[in-house]
C-alpha positions in Angstrom: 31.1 -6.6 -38.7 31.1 -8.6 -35.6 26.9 -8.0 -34.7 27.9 -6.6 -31.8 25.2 -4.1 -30.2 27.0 -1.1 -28.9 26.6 -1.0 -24.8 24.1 1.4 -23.1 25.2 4.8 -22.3 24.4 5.5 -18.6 21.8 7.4 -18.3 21.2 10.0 -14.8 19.4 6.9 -13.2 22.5 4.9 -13.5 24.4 7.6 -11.9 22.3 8.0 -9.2 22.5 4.4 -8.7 26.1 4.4 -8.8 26.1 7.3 -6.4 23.9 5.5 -4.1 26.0 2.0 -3.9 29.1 4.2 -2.8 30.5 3.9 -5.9 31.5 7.1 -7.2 31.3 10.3 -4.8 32.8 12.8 -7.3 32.2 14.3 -10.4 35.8 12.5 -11.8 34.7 9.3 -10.1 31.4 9.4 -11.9 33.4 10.3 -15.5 36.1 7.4 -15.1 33.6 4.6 -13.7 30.8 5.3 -16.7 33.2 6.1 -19.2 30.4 9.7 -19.8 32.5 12.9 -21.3 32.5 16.0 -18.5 30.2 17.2 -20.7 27.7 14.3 -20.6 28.4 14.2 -16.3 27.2 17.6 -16.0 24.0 17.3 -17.9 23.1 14.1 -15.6 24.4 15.8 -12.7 22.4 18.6 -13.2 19.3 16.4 -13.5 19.7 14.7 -10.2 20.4 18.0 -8.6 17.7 20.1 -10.1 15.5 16.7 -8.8 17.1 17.0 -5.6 18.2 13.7 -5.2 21.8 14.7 -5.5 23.5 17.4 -3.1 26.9 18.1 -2.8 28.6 18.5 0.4 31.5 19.2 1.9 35.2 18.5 0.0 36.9 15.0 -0.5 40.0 14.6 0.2 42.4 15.9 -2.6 45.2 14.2 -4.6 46.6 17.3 -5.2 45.4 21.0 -6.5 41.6 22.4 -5.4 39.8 19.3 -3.4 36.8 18.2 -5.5 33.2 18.2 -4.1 31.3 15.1 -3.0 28.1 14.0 -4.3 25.6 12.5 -1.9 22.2 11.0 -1.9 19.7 13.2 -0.7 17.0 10.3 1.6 14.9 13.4 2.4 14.4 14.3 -1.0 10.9 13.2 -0.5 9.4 9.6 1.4 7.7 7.0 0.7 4.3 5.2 2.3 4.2 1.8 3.6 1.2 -0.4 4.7 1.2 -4.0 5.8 -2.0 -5.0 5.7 -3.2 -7.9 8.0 -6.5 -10.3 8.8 -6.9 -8.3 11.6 -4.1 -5.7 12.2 -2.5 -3.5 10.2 0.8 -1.2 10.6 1.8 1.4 8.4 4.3 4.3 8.5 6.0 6.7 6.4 10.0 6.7 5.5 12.7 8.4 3.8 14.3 7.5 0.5 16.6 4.9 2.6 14.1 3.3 3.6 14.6 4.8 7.1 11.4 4.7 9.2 10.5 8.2 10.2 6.8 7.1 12.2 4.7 4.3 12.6 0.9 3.4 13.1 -1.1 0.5 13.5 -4.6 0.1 14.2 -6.6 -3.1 14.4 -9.4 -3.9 12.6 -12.4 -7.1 12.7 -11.3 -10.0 11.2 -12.7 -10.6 7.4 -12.7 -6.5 6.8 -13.2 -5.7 3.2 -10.9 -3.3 0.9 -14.2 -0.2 1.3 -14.0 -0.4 4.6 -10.4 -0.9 5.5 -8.4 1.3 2.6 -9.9 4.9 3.4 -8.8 3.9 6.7 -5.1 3.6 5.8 -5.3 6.4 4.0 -6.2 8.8 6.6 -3.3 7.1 8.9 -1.0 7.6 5.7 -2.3 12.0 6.1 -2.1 11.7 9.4 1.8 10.7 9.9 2.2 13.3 6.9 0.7 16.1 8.9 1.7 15.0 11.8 5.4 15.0 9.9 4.9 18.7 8.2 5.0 17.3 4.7 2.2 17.6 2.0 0.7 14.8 -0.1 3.2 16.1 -3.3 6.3 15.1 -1.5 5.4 11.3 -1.5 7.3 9.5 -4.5 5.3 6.1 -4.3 3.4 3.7 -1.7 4.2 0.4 -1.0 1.2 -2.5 0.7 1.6 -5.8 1.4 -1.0 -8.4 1.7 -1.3 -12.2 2.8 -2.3 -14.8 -0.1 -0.4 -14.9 -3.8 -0.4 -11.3 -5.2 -1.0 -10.1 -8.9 1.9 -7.7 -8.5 1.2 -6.1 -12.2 -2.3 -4.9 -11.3 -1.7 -4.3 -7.6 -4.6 -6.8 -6.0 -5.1 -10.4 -4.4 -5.5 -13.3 -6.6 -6.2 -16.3 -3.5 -6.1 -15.4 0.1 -7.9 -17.8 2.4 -7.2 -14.6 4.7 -8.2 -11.7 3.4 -11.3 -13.1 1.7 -12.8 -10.3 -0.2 -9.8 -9.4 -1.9 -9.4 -11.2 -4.5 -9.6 -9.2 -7.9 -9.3 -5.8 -6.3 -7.4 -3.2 -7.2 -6.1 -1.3 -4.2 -4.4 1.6 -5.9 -7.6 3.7 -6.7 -8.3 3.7 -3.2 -5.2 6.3 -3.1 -5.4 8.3 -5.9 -6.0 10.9 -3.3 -1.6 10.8 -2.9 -1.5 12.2 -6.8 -0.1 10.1 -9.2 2.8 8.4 -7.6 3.5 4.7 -7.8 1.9 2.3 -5.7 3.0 -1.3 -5.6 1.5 -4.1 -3.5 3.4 -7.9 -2.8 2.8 -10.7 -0.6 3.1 -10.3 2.6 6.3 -13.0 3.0 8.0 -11.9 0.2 7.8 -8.5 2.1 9.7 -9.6 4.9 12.5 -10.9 2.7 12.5 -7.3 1.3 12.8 -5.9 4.8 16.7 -7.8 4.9 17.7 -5.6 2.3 19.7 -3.6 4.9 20.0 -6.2 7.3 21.1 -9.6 6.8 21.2 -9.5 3.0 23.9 -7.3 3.8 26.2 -11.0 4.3 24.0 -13.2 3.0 22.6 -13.2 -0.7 21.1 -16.2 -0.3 18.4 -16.7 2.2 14.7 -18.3 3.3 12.9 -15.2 5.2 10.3 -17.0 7.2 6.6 -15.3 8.3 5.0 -17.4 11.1 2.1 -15.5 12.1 -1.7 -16.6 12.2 -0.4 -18.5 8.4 2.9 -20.2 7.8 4.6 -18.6 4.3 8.3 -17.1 3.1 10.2 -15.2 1.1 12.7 -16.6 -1.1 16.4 -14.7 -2.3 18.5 -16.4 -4.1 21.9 -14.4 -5.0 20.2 -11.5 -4.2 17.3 -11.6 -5.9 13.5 -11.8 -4.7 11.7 -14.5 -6.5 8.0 -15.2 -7.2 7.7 -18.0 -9.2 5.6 -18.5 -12.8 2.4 -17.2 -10.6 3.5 -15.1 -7.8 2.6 -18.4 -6.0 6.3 -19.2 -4.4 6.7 -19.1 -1.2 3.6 -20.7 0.0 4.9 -23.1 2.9 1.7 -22.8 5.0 -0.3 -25.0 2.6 2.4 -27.5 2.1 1.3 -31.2 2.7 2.5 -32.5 6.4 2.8 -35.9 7.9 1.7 -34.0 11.5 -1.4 -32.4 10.1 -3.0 -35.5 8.3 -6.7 -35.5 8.0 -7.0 -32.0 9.7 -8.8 -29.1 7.9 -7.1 -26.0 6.9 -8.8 -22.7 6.0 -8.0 -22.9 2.8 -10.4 -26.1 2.4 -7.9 -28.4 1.9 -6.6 -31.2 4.9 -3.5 -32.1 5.6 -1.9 -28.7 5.1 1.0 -27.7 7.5 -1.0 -24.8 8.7 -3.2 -26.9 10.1 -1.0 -27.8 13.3 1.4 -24.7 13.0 0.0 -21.5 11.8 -1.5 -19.3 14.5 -5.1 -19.8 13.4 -4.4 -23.3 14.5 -2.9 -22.8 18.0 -5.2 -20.2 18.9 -8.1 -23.1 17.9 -6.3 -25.8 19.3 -6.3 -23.6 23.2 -9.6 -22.9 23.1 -10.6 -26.4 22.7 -8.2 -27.0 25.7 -10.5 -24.8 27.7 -7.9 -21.5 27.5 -8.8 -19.4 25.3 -6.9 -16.8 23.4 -8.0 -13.7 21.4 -4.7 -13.8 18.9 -1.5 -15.6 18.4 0.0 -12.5 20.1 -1.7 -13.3 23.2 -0.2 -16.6 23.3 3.2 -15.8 22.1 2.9 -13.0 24.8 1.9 -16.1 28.1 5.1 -17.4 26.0 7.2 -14.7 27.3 5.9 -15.1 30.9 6.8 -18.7 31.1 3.0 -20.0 30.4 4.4 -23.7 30.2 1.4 -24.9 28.2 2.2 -21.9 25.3 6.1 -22.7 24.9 5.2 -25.9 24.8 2.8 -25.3 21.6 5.2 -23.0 20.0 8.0 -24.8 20.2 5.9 -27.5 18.8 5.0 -25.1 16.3 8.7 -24.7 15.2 9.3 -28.2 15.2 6.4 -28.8 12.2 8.0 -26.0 10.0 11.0 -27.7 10.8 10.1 -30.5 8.9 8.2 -28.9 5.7 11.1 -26.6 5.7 14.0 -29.0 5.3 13.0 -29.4 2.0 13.0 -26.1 1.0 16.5 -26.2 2.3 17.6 -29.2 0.5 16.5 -27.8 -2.7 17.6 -23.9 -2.8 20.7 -24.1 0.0 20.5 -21.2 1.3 22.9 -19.5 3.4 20.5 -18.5 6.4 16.9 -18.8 7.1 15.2 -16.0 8.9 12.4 -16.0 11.2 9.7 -13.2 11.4 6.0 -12.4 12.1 4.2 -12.6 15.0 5.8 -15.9 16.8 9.5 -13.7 16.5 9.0 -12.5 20.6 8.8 -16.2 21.0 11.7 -16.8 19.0 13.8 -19.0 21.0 11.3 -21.2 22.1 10.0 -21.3 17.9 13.3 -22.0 17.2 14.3 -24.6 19.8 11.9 -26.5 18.4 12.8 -25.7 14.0 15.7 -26.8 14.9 14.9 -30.3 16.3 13.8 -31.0 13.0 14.9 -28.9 10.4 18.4 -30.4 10.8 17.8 -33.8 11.6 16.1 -33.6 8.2 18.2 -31.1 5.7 20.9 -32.6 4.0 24.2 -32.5 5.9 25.5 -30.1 2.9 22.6 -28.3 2.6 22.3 -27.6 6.5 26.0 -28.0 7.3 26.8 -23.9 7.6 22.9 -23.0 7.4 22.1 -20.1 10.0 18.8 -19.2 11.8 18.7 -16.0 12.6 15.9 -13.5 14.4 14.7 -10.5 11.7 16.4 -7.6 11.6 13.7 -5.1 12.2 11.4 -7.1 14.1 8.3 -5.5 14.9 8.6 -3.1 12.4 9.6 -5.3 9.6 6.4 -5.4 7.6 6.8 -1.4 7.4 10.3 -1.3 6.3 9.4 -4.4 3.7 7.1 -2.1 2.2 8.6 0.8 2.2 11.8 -1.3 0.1 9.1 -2.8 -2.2 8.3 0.6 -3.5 12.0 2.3 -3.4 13.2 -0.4 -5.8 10.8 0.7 -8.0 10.9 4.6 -8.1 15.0 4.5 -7.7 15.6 1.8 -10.0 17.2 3.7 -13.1 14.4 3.4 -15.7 11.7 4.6 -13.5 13.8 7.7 -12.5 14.7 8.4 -15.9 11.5 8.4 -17.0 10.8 10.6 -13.8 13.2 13.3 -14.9 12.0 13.2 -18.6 8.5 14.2 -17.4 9.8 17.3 -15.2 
């Protein structure tokens, strides 16, 4: 006997994901790729269409005799909820099984809000834009939230945000139990954005560094593909990197020195007001930015050019194939990134930064929403927790 353990039939989950990847669009297809008997194909089949995430439409083309049927994805076959939750703003919207944003909301809120006051407020916005869409509570499959700070992803809470302070230790799920009992998954806010690539640059690139400068400095990490977290859901947290630039200056976190200090939004909107200008929000800046305020590109560019430098090491070390720039200093992006460049590739590697690429993020605006939203379809269409779906119906 060779020990050998007999491979995993596919189960309707793995169909579905074959189905999805445009991989198989017929019933033979299906069959011939997963090796399944007719027999076997049908009964999965029939799952997926009694579920409704399967339809079939019109005729493929034939290779002679009757032209078989195609099977397609169904995206409307319920949504999903997304919330990205922020020190003082927070967008949320609801979208199909794609991922497809059907409608947005934001509302901001005081800085330092607490999870009583601000989650029944993102949960009438999420029935709102379901009322406001025609669709009941039972046709949500699963919620996704984001939040600054490192994340306990199994329990669905903050473990350390110098943001959201708070947070820490909260679950944020019971706040929806309202939705039924559909699964609701909550990351860090950078790792987020990375997420929010998945049908945009990750498309070319498996291997990339999504950066968030907003009021902190973090990102989100792919490497050949995947998302990664690190040991403690810690990785990723650039902001409170040690910088030459920032030496001797406090950060919010209670540590000095920290690359935040001289580059995160917190800082520049501090750093204006002691200048005798001041600004309400980052946005407000990045926004005299757009209008040529000379003093505003001049900190934002100098903004770049200090990620530039704590970056260039996260280059050097995981070589990726693009870095990506997002959050709320992306409508200042060439100015940000006038500057990120000054340094990043004076100080990269000539391999590591020899074919690098900065690029703007996809979705802009709206990527928080669509990060969200992706965080929670990769749970409730990954095969396991759709077979497990099905077995309960």
């Amino acid at each position: 006997m060779s020990g050998r353990s007999a491979a995993p039939v596919p189960t309707a989950g793995d169909v579905l994901a074959l189905i999805r990847r445009g991989e198989v669009s017929t019933r033979s297809e299906v069959a011939r790729v997963t090796g399944l008997s007719r027999t076997a194909v049908t009964a999965r089949l029939a799952a997926l269409l009694g579920s409704g995430l399967v339809v079939e439409g019109e005729d493929a083309p034939s290779t002679g005799g009757r032209p078989p049927t195609q099977l397609r994805f169904n995206a409307r076959a319920g949504v999903v909820l997304a919330g990205a939750l922020g020190r003082s703003r927070t967008q949320f919207g609801l979208c199909d099984l794609e991922g497809e944003v059907l409608a947005t909301a934001e509302f901001d809120h005081a800085d330092g809000a607490v999870p009583d006051d601000l989650m029944p407020r993102l949960l009438d916005g999420f029935m709102k834009l379901l009322g406001d869409a025609g669709l009941e509570p039972k046709t949500v499959r699963g919620v996704g939230l984001s939040i600054p700070g490192t994340v306990d992803t199994d329990r669905g809470m903050s473990m350390s945000s110098p943001i959201m302070r708070g947070w820490d230790g909260v679950e944020l799920a019971p706040y929806l139990e309202s939705l039924g009992d559909v699964a609701i998954r909550v990351d860090n806010d950078a790792r987020v954005l990375a997420l929010s690539e998945t049908r945009g640059h990750l498309q070319t690139h498996r291997d990339l560094v999504v950066v968030k400068a907003s009021t902190g400095i973090s990102c989100g990490i792919i490497s050949e593909g995947r998302l990664l977290r690190g040991a403690r859901g810690a990785a990723g947290e650039l902001g409170h990197s040690k910088s030459p630039a920032a030496r001797g200056r406090p950060c919010r976190c209670g540590e000095t020195g920290c690359l935040e200090a001289v580059a995160g939004g917190w800082a520049l909107v501090q750093d204006v007001a002691a200048a005798g200008r001041p600004v309400s929000h980052l946005r407000e800046l990045v926004e005299q930015a757009a209008h040529g305020d000379a003093d505003a590109r001049a900190r934002i560019r100098d903004s770049g050019r200090r990620v530039g430098e704590v970056l260039a090491a996260v280059v050097n070390v995981l070589n990726p194939r693009a870095v990506v720039i997002g959050g709320d200093m992306a409508p200042a992006y060439d100015t940000f990134v006038a500057g990120l460049r000054e340094t990043l590739y004076a100080d990269a590697t000539e391999v590591a930064s020899r074919d690098l690429e900065i690029l703007p993020s996809t979705y802009g605006a709206q990527a928080g929403v669509v990060g969200c939203a992706q965080l929670v379809l990769n749970d409730v269409l990954s095969p396991s927790s759709l077979d497990r779906a099905l077995a309960s119906r």
